[in-house]
C-alpha positions in Angstrom: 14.4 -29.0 -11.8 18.0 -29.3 -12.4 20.0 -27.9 -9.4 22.0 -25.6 -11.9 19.1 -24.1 -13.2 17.3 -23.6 -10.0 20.0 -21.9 -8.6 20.3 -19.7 -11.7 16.2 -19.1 -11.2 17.0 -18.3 -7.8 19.7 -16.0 -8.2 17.4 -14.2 -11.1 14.9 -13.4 -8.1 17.2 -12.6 -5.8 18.4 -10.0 -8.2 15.1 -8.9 -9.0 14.3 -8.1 -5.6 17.2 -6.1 -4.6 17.7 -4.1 -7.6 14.2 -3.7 -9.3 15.5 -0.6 -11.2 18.1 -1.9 -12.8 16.0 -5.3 -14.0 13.3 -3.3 -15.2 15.8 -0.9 -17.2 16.9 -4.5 -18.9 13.5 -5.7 -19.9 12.4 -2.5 -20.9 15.0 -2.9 -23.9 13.0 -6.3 -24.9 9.6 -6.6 -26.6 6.5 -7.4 -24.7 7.5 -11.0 -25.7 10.8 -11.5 -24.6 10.2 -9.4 -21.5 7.2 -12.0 -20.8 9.8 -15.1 -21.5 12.3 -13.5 -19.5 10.0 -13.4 -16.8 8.0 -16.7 -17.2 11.2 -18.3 -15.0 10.8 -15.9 -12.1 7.8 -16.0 -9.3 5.2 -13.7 -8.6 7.0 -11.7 -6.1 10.0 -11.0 -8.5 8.2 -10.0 -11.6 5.9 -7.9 -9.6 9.1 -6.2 -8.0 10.6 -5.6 -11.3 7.3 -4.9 -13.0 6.2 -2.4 -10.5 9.5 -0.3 -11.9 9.0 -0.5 -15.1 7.4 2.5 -17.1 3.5 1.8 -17.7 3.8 1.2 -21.1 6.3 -1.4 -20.7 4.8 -2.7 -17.8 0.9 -2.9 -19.3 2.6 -4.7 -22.6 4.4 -7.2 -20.6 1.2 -8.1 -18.1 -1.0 -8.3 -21.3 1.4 -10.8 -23.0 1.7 -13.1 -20.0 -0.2 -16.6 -19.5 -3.2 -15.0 -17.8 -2.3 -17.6 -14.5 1.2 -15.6 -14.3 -0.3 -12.2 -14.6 -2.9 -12.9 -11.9 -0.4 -13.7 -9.4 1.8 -10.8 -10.4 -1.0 -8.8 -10.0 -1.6 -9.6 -6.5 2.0 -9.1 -5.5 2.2 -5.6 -6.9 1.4 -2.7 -4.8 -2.4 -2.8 -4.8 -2.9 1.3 -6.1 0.1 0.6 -8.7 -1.7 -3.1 -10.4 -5.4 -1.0 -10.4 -3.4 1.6 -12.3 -1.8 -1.0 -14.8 -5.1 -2.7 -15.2 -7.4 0.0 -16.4 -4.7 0.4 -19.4 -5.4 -3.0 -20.5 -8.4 -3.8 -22.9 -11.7 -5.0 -21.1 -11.9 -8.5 -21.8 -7.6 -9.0 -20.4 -8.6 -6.9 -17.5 -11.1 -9.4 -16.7 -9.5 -12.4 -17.4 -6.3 -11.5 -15.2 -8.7 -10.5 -12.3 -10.3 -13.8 -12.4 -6.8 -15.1 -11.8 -5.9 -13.1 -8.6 -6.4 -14.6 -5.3 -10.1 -13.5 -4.0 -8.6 -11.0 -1.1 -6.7 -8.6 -3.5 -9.5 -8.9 -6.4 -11.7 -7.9 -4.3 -9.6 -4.6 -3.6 -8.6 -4.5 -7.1 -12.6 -4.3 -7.8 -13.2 -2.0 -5.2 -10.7 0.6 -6.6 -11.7 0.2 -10.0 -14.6 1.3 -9.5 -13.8 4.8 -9.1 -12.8 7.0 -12.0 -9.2 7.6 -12.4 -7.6 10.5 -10.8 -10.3 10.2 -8.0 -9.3 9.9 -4.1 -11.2 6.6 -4.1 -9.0 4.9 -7.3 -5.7 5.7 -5.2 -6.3 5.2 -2.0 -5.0 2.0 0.1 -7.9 -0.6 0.8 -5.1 -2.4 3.1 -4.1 0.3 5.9 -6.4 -1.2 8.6 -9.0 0.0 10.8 -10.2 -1.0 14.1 -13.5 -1.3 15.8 -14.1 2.0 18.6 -15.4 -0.7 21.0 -12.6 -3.0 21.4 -10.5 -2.9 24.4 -6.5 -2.5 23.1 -5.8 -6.3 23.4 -8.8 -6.8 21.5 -7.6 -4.4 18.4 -4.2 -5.7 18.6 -5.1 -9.7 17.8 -7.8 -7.9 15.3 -4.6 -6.6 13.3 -2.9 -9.7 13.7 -5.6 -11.6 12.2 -6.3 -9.4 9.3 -4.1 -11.2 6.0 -1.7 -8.7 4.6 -2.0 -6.4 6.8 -0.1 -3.0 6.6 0.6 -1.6 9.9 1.5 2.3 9.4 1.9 5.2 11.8 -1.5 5.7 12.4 -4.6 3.1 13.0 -7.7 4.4 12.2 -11.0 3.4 14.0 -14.5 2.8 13.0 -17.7 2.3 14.3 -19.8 -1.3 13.6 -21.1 1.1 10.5 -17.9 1.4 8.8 -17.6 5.1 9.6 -14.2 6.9 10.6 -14.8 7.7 14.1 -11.0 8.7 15.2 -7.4 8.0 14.8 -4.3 6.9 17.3 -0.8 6.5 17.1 0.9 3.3 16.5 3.1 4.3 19.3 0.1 4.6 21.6 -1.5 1.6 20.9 1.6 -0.8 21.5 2.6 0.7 25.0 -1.3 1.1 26.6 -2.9 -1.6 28.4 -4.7 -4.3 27.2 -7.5 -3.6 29.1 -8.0 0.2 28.1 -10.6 1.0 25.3 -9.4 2.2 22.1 -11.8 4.6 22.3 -10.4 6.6 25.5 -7.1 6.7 23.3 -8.3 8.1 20.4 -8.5 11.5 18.7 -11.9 12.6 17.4 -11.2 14.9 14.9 -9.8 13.2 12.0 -8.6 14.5 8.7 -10.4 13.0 5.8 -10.7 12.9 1.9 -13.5 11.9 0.0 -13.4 9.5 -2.7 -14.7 11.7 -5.3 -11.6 14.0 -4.6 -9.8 15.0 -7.7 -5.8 16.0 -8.0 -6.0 19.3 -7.2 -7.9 19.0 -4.4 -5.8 16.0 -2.8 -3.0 17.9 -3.1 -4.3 20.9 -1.9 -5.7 19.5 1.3 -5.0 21.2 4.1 -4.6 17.8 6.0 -0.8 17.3 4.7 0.5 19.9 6.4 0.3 17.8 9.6 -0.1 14.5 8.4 2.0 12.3 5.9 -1.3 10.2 5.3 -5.2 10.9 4.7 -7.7 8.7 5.3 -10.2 8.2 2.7 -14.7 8.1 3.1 -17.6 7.4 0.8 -20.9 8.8 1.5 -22.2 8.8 5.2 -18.1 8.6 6.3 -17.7 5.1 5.3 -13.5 4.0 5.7 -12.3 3.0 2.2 -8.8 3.5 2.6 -6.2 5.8 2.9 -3.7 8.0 0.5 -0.2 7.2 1.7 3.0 9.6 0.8 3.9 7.3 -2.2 1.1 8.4 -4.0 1.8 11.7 -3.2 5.1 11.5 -4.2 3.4 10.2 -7.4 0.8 12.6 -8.0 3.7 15.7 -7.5 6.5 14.0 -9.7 4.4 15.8 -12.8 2.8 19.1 -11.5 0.1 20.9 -12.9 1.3 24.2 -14.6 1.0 27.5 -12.5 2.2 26.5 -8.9 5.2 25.0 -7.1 2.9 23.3 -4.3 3.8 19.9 -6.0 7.7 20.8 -4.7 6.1 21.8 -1.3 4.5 19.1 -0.5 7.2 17.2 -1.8 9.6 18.2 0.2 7.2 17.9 3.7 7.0 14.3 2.8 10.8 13.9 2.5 10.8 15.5 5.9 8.0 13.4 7.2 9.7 10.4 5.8 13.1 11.4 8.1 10.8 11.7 11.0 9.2 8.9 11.3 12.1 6.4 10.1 13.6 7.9 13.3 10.5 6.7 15.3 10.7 3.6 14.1 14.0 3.4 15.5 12.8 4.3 18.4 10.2 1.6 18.7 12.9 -1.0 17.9 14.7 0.0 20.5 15.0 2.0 24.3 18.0 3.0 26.1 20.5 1.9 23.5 19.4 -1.5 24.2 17.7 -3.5 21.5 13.6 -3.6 22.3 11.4 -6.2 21.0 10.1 -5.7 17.3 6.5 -4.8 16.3 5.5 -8.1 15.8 6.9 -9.7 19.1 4.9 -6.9 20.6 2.1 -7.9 19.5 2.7 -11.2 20.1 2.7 -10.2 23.7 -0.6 -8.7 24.0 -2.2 -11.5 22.3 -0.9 -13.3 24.9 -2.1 -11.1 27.6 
């Protein structure tokens, strides 16, 4: 490749990736065709970025015209809830073929969310929000979560028995400063809000679980951990509200708060008595070492 033109591609996905809005306002002026040659220059991760913006339409049209090798890959860059959505828009036999192109870890997720109906608990949760065994010591869970490939580390770690099912729930926080020695089951709390998978809209959003939560785990039968439902999808679910009820703008506003609070204790993990603290990572690093 031409240095002039690979610095042009490169500036493309640089521009992609820091302003995803405006990119995907640009290709949504273009056909399905010329969106997809637009794109055909960029990598996964920058046509996901801008894809994931774009309205669905747009964004189902432009996937469905792509070589089927491209649209795998974008697939498995995109938001995992956001590319299951996308794909159950497309006809059968695409959906199939662009599944068959996605690395086997995401398909895999893909599959398992499309297996519920739309709507459902089950077809938004998060299959990547990990959860650790209740019989590892804390040294143990943290090299598990270092281990696990696109891991998504959030507030709250869930824990499961060696039968899959939610047994508890601790802090992030709590985790990172105990021991490596202590069990995660002496740290964690018992009783556990849940969703099932067969949940619909109104009763996801009417859970009682959100008032002191900003994220729900989800179960199948028997209490099996599928996932969980993160405040994005919330924030999706109440950006149309069902007529006859302002709990959409509610809850939607004790996400915004819950978003505040815990950017601020992320600042506080980064850092203790003004001094700058070792990231989550290096933290982790240490235990494994331990």
């Amino acid at each position: 490749m031409e240095p002039v033109v690979r610095q042009e591609r490169q500036l493309s996905e640089a521009y992609c990736i820091r302003h995803p809005d405006e990119a995907a306002r640009l290709l949504e002026r273009l056909s399905a065709e010329e969106a997809t040659e637009a794109l055909s220059v960029l990598d996964a991760a920058a046509t996901a970025a801008v894809l994931g913006r774009c309205v669905p339409d747009s964004a189902v049209a432009i996937l469905a015209a792509m070589p089927v090798a491209h649209a795998g890959a974008t697939a498995a860059q995109l938001d995992v809830v956001v590319a299951a959505q996308l794909l159950r828009l497309l006809a059968e036999q695409t959906r199939e073929a662009i599944i068959a192109a996605v690395p086997p870890q995401p398909a895999q997720a893909l599959l398992r969310i499309l297996r519920f109906p739309e709507g459902t608990a089950g077809a938004m949760a998060d299959p990547f929000v990990p959860a650790v065994p209740n019989d590892l010591s804390v040294g143990e869970a943290l090299t598990h979560l270092r281990s696990i490939p696109r891991v998504r580390l959030h507030y709250y770690i869930y824990v499961i028995d060696r039968e899959q099912r939610l047994v508890g729930v601790l802090d992030l926080r709590d985790l990172l400063c105990a021991a490596p020695e202590e069990p995660v089951a002496m740290l964690m709390q018992t009783d556990v809000f849940r969703v099932s998978v067969w949940a619909d809209r109104a009763a996801i959003l009417s859970h009682p679980g959100w008032r002191q939560v900003h994220a729900l785990p989800v179960v199948a039968t028997g209490d099996r951990y599928v996932g969980v439902l993160r405040h994005d999808t919330l924030r999706r679910l109440t950006a149309a509200p069902e007529r006859g009820g302002d709990l959409g703008g509610a809850l939607a506003l004790g996400l915004t708060l819950a978003e505040v609070y815990w950017a601020g204790m992320g600042r506080l993990f980064s850092s203790q008595g003004g001094a700058p603290g070792p990231t989550m990572d290096k933290r982790l690093s240490e235990h494994d070492g331990e």
